[in-house]
N, C-alpha and C positions, 0 to 999 in steps of 0.2 A: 548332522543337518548343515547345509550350507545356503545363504543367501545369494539372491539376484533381482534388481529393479529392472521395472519395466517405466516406459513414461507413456500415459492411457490418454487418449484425446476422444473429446464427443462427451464426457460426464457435464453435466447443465447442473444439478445440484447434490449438499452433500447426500444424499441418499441413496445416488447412483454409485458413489466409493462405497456406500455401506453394502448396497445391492452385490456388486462387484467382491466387496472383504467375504459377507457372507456367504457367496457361493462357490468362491475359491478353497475359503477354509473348508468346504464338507466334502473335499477332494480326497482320496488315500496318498497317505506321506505327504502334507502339506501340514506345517506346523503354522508358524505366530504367521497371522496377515496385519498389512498395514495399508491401507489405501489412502494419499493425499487429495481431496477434491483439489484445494488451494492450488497446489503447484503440478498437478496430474502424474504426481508419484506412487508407484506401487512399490512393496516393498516385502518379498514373500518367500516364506523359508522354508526349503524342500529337502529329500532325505538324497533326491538323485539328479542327475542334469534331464534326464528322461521328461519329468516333468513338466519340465518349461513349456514343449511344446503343446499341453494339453493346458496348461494356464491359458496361455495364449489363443489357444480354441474355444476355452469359456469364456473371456474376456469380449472375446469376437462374436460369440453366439449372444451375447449380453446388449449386442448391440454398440461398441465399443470399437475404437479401433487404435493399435499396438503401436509402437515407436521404440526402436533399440538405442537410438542418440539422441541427445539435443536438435541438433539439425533439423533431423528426420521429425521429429516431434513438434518445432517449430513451424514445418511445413505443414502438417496433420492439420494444427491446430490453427494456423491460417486459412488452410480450407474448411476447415466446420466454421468458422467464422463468417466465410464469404458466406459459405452453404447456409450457414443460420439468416445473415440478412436476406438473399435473394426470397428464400420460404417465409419472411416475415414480410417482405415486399409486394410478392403472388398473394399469401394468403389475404391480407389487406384488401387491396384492388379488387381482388373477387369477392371479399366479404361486401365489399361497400355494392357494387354491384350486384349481389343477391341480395340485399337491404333494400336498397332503391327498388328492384321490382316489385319484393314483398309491399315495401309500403305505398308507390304510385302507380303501379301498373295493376288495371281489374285481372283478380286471379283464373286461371283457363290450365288446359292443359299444357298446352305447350310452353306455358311461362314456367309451371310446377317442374316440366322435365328440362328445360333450360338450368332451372336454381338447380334440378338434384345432380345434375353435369358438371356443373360450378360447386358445389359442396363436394362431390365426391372427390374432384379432383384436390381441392385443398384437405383432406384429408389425406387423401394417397401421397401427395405430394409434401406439401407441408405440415402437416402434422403425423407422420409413420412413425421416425421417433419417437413421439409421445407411446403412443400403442406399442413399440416395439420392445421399448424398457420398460415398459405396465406391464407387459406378456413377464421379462424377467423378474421383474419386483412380486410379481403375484407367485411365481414358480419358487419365490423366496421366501413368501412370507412377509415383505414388507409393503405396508400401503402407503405411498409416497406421492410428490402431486403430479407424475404421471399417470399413477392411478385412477388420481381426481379428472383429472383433466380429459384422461381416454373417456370413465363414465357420462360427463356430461356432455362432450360432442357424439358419442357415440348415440345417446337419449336421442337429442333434440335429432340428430340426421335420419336413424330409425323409424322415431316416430315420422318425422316426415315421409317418409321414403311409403311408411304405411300409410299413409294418407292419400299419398300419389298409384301407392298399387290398387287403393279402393276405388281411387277415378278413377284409372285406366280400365275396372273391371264395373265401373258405374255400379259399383256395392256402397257407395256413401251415403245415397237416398233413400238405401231399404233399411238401415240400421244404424248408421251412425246419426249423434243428435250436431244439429248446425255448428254448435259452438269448438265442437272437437272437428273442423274440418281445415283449419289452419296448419299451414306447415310452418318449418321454422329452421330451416338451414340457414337463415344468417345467424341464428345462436352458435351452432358446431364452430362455423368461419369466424368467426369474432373474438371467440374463446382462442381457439387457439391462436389468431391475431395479437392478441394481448399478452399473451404467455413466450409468445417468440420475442416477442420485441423488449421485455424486459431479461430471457435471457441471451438476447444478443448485446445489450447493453452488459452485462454482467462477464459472459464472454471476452469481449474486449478489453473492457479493465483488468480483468486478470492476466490478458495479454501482454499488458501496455508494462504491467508492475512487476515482469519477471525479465526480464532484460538486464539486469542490473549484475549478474555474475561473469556475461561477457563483456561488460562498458570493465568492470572489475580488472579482471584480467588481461584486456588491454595496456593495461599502466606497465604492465613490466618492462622492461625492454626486451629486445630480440635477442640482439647481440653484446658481448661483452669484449675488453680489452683484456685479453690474458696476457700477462708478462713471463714469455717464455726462461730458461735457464741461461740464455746469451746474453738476455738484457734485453732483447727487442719485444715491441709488442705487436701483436696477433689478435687480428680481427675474428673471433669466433662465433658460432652461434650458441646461445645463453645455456642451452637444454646441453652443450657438451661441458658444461665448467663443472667439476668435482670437487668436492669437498677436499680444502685441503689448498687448493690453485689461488693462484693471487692477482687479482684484476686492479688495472689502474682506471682511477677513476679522475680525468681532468674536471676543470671549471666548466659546467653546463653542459656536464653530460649529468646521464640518471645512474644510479647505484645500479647494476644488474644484479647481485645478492646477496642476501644475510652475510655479514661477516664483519672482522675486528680490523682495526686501522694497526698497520703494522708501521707503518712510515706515511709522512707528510702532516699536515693539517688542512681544515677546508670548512669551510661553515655552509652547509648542510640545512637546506630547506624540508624539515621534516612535517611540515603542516598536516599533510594526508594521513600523516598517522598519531600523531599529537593533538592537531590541534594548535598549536603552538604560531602566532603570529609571526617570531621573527624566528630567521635563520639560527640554528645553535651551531656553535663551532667544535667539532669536533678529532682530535688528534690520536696520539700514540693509545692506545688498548680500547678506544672507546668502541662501541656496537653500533655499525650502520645496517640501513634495510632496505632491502632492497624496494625500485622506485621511486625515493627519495632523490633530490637533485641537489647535485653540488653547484651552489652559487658563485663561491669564489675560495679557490683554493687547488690541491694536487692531493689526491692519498691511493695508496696502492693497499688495497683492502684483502687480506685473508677469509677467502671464505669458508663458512662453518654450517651450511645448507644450502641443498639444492636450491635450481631457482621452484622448484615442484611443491619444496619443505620450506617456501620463505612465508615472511608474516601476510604479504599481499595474499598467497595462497591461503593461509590458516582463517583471514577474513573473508575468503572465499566462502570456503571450509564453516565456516559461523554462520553465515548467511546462508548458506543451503539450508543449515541445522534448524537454523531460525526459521526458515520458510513451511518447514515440514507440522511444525508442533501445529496442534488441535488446540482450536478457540469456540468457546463456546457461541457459538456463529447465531445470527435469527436467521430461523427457520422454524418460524413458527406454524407455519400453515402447514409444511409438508410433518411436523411432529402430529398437529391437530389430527391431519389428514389418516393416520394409522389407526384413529379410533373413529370420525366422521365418516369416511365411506365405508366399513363394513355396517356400520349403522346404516348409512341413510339403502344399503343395498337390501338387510333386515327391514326395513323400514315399508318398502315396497315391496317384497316378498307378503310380510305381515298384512298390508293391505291388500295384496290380490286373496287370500287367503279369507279374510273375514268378508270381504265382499261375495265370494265365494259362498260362502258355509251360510250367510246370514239372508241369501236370494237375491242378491241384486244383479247377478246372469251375468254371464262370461265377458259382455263387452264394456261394461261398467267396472268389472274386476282389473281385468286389462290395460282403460283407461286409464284409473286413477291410477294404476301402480306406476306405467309410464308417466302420469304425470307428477306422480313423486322424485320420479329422475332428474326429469325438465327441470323442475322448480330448484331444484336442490344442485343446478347445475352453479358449479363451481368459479363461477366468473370474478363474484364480487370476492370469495375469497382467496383466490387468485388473484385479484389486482391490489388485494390490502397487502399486502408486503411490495410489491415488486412498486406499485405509484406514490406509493411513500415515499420510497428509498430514491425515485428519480428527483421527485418535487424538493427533497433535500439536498441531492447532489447541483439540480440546478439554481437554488439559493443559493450555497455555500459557492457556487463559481461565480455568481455573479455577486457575492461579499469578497471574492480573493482568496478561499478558502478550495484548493482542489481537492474532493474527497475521492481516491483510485481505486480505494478497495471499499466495497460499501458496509462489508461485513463489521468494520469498528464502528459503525454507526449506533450499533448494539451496547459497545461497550462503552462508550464515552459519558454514558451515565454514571457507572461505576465505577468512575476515574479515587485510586485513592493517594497514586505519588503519581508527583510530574517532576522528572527529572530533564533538568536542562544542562546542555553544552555550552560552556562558556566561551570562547570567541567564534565569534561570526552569529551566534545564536543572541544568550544576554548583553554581549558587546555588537557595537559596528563590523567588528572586525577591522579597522583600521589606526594608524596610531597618532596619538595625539598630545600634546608638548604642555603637562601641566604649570611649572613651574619655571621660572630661567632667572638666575642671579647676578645674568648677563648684562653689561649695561647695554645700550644700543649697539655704542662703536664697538664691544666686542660681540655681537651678535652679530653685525654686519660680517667683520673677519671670519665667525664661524659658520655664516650662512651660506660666502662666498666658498670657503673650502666643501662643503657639504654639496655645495650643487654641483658640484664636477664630480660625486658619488651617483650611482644608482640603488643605493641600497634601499630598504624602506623606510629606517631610521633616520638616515640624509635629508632622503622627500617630506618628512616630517619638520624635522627643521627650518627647512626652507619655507614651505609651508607655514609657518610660525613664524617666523622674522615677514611674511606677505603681510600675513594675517596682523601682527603687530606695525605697522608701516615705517618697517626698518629696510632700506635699502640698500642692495648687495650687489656684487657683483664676481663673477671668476677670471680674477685676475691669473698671469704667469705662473701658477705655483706650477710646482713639480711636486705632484700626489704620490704616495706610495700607499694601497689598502695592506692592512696586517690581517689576516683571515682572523676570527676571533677576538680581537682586539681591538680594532679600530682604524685610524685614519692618522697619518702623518704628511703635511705638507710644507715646500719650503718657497721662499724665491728670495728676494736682493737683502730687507731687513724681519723676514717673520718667519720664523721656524714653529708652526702650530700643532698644534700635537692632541686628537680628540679620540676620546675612547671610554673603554671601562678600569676601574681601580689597578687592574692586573698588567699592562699597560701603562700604566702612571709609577704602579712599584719599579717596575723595568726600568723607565725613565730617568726614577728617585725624584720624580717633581714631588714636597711638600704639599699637602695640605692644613691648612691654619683649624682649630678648634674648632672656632665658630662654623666655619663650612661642614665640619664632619659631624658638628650636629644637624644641620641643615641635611647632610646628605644621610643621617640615621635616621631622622624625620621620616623623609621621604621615602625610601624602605620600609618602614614599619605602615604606610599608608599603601605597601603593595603596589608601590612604584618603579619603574626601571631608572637609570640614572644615565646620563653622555657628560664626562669630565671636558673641563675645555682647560688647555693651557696654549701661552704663547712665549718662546723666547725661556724658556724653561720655568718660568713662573705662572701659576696655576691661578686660571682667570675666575673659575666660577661652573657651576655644570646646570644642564636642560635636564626635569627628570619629564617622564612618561608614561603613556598608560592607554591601554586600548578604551576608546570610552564606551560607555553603557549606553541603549538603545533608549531612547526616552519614556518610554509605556512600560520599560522591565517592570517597574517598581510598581507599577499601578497591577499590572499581572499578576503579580506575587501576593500581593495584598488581596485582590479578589480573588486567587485559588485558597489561599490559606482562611476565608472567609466560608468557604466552602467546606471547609474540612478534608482538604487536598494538600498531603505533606508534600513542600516542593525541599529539591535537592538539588546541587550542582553536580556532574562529572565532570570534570577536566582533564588536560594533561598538560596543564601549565603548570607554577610552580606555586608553591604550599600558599606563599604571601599574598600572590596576586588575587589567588581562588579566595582566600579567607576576606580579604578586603573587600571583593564585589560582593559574598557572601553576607557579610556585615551590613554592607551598605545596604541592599536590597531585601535584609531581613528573611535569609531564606536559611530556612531549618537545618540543612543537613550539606556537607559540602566534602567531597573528597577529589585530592590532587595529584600532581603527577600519572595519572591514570591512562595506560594503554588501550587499544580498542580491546585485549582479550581483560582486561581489567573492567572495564565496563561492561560489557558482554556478561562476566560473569553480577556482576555486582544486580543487575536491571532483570538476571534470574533469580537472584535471591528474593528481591524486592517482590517478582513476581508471587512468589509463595504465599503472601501475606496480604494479597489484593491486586487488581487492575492496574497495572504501569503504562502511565503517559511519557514516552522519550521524546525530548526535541532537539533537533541538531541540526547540522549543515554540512560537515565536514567525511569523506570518504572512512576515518576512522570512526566516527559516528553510525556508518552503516551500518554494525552487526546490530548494535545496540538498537537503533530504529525497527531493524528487523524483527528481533529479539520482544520489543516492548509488545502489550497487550494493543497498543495503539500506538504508531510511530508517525512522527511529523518532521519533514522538514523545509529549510529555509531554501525559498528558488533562489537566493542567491550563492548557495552553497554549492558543490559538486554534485553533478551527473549523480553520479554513484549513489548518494545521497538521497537524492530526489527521487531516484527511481526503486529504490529501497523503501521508501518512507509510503505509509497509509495514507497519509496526508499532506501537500503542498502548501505551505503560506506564498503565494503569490504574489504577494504586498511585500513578502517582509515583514509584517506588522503583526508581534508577538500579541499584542488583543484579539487577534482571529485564534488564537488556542482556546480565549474564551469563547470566543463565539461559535467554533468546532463544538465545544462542548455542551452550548446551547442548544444548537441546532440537532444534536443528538440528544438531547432530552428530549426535546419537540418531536422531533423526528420519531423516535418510539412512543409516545403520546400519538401522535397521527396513527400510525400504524396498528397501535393495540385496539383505537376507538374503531378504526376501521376491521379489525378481525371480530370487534364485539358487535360491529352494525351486521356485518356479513352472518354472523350466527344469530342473533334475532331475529334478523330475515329468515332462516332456515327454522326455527325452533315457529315459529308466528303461522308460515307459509305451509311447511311440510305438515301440520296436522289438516290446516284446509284442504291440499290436494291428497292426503290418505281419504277425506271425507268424517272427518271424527264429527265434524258441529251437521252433518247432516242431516241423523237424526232428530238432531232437538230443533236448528233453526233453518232443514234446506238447502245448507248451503254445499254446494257441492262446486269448488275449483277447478274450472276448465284450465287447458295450455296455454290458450289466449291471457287470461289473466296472468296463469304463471309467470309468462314471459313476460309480459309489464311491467308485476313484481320484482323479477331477473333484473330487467334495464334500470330500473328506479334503484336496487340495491346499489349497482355497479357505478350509475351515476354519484349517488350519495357518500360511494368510497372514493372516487377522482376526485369531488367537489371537497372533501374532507382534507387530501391529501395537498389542493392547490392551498390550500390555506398557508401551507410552508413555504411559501412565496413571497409572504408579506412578512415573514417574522424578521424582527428586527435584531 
């Protein structure tokens, strides 16, 4: 057996992948199917290549249409896109205007054969799909809400249409009774009006949220600096460097691949895959990766994988993985729908039948049974999932709150870990100058050598001698940066010397007791530290710390109030994590952590219940992808944001609670609205079989049904606006 994907465009929801699994699998020599609604992946394993092309022909006859690349599939799927709006935009217009006739224009023939013009057309035209994948779904065996959706435009235009063939043949006055002489082709128009437009909405966001593997990929570089066997170096392109070849990599160029520093040193902005606020310095055996950028420094790096085999790749590689997995998604209506329309089809069968046998004569049998269709047309429960979900989506954007995939709406009730990314998420992401032993005048001196850095550490300081109103200035020095180390400056009487411990050993500048408690203090509070000396006497040191976001701590306290374990992931270092951990009272904390470290950690999690991931950062990706519900911060990366279920637009970590609100509510709207939608049907569908006839008369014309219809539909929009105002 051997595999092959295809990428499927034109599926509207998950039932068309299930439609499409199930009639692939009853193929001969087709083994395991996997069909993705989410990302429009097929995934199908056959015994010979022969088959392909008859996959391909069922997929097609299904109503579907094939994509062999990316590209190719991106185009598909922009055109069913436009194709969905234009059919939502016709059908509309035409709906309103067969409305408007029906209700202000005295009905005649020529107005009845105007509406059946305008209805037929928005069905042939924008609604064929529906009918086209009900034709497949039925040949399946599954009844899904094209199903629903073909029965009841098909009813209401029908019956119409026999209404209009009765005038044409002036048969409505010898046998039809008045009240059944109404037509009703804005029902058909409307319906499917409604149904487009929430899945064009739905369409598009899935559009919008799978972008994120080529922004991904992007980051590599093109080209790489090979260092030939002469000594000179060689502009090449990336995809020709082997394993084994050795690339120099200068100050502010990018890493092009995985591999070991054989020679030089360079401090190495690895944030994209850390996390990691500042630069780490990295020298003789240490592991670089590719995309990363060297800040300042020289290394000629061994490489030990392709640029095809690097980690930027393997978080590729995670985030496909991640996109594929099955979430128990709402889809409620279309599950309903497998046992509702063969019923309500039984339903009116049953009733032409005892009207039948019990003498109430062929045009009364007829009637009601069509009007069992009518009634039981599918609008309101159609609109209880899809006007929910928008009336949510438009609260939540105008709280700051972008929701891109609507299907975690479902799960954000079931949240049981919320695992956060420590900088740029629970911190600022910026750095900030807790402590300083400095007096002013040597703060000055250290401020002034610092401003003639760019590093971030530098900007921090300076920033701190503003902020304290100590005034500095950059005089004559002659600066020298140590990659990893720090900062040395001299000019006529100051030789300053700023850095970390290792750097000061070098030096052999002393430190007194009392300072090294002071500086053991400060470490144990998950602080970084910048030694100051001048003149080879050791002045005093700045320590530091990315700060915490102001509302962390109030977050944390209301998830854990909740009965929602929160976690940290990092990839900072043990002290830093433990300390914000402590501070913000959050249960569980693990550090140093790579993206394939997270990634796996946020599946474990998953096993055990619903994972909330929030992050910001490109290494954060898989992990967002990965969770049950992924969030992240717009001020984070691309890559990020567009991975993530959810955008905090604010920044303001209290919209994770209110994401999680909104999705309580949100399925509250939506379940009351599927219970309103079937009490209408359970209430309406015995009146129009005729059940209370016998005992009190009463027997439900179309006319009323359709009332009943509009009143249902209304009462589910009006239910759903209510998510408007939630606070």
């Amino acid at each position: 057996m051997q595999k092959f994907k295809l990428n499927i465009a034109g599926m509207t929801c998950v039932n068309c992948s299930n439609a499409i699994k199930r009639a692939v699998s009853k193929m001969d020599g087709v083994g395991d199917v996997s069909v993705n609604f989410a990302n429009g992946v097929g995934e199908f394993e056959i015994k010979n290549d022969s088959l392909k092309q008859s996959i391909i022909d069922k997929i097609k006859k299904l109503g579907y249409e094939v994509a062999f690349d990316i590209d190719e599939f991106e185009k598909k799927r922009e055109g069913h896109i436009k194709f969905l709006k234009i059919r939502f935009i016709v059908a509309g217009i035409l709906s309103c205007v067969i409305m408007y006739l029906e209700m202000f224009v005295k009905p005649n023939l020529a107005i009845n054969l105007v509406m059946l013009a305008l209805a037929f057309f928005i069905l042939v035209y924008s609604g064929r799909t529906f009918f086209i994948h009900a034709f497949g779904a039925l040949s399946n065996k599954n009844y899904d809400m094209n199903v629903l959706v073909s029965l009841g435009t098909a009813s209401a235009f029908l019956y119409s249409l026999f209404i209009v063939i009765c005038d044409i043949f002036n048969l409505s006055l010898k046998f039809l009774p008045d009240d059944f002489k109404n037509v009703y082709f804005s029902g058909s128009g409307m319906i499917i009006t409604f149904v487009l437009f929430g899945k064009f909405l739905e369409e598009r966001s899935k559009a919008k949220a799978s972008d994120y593997l080529k922004t991904l990929m992007s980051l590599s570089p093109k080209t790489a600096l090979l260092l030939c066997l002469d000594g000179q170096n060689k502009e090449v392109d990336v995809a020709e460097v082997k394993v084994g070849d050795v690339v120099v990599v200068k100050s502010g160029y990018i890493i092009p691949c995985d591999g070991v520093v054989i020679q030089g040193g360079a401090e190495i902005d690895a944030s994209m895959l850390t996390g990691e606020s500042l630069p780490v310095y990295k020298q003789l055996g240490d592991m670089v990766y590719a995309g990363c950028l060297n800040t300042n420094g020289y290394i000629n790096v061994k490489v030990n994988r392709l640029s095809s085999q690097g980690l930027i790749s393997q978080i590729a590689s995670l985030l496909s993985d991640a996109s594929t997995k099955k979430m128990p998604i709402a889809r409620l209506a279309d599950k309903i729908s497998n046992i509702f329309v063969p019923s309500v089809i039984l339903v009116a069968v049953i009733t032409f039948c005892v009207w039948i046998l019990c003498g109430g004569g062929f045009t009364y049998a007829i009637l009601s049974a069509v009007c069992v269709l009518i009634i039981s047309c599918p609008c309101a429960l159609g609109l209880a999932t899809p006007i929910g979900i928008i009336s949510a989506l438009a609260r939540g954007a105008r709280g700051g709150i972008l929701i891109k995939n609507p299907e975690v709406i479902e799960l954000l009730k079931d949240i049981k870990f919320a695992v956060f990314d420590k900088t740029g998420t629970l911190s600022k992401g910026c750095i900030e100058i807790c402590v300083s032993t400095l007096t002013n005048a040597e703060l000055s001196l250290v401020a002034g050598v610092e401003s003639l850095s760019e590093h971030p550490l530098s900007k921090a300081v300076t920033n701190y001698a503003k902020q304290s109103g100590v005034n500095f200035k950059s005089t004559n020095f002659k600066l020298k940066t140590l990659a990893g180390l720090g900062l040395v400056a001299k000019d006529e009487t100051n030789h300053v010397i700023i850095g970390n411990q290792k750097l000061f050993e070098q030096e052999n500048i002393s430190i007194d007791t009392e300072q090294k408690r002071l500086l053991e203090h400060a470490y144990s509070r998950g602080e970084g530290v910048i030694l100051c000396a001048n003149n080879s006497e050791f002045l005093g040191f700045l320590s530091f710390r990315d700060e915490i976001r102001n509302e962390a701590k109030e977050v944390i306290n209301s998830l854990k109030s909740q009965n929602i374990k929160t976690i940290i992931l990092s990839g900072d270092n043990q002290n830093v994590v433990k300390s914000v951990a402590s501070e913000l009272g959050i249960d569980e904390f693990y550090a140093n952590a790579l993206p394939d470290d997270k990634f796996k950690k946020i599946s474990e999690l998953s096993q055990n219940g619903k994972v909330l991931f929030i992050g910001d950062g490109i290494n954060d990706s898989p992990s967002i992808k990965q969770a049950d519900v992924g969030i992240a911060m717009n001020s984070g990366s691309d890559i990020a944001k567009a991975a993530g279920d959810i955008v905090l637009v604010k920044n303001d970590l209290r919209n994770v609670l209110g994401a999680i609100r909104l999705g309580n509510s949100a399925m509250s709207v939506i379940k009351g609205n599927l219970f309103w939608a079937f009490l209408y049907n359970i209430v309406c569908i015995p009146l129009a079989a005729g059940v209370f006839y016998p005992s009190f008369g009463i027997l439900l014309s179309p006319v009323y049904g359709a009332m009943a219809m509009c009143f249902s539909s209304v009462a589910v929009v009006l239910n759903s606006l209510r998510l408007r105002n939630l606070k």
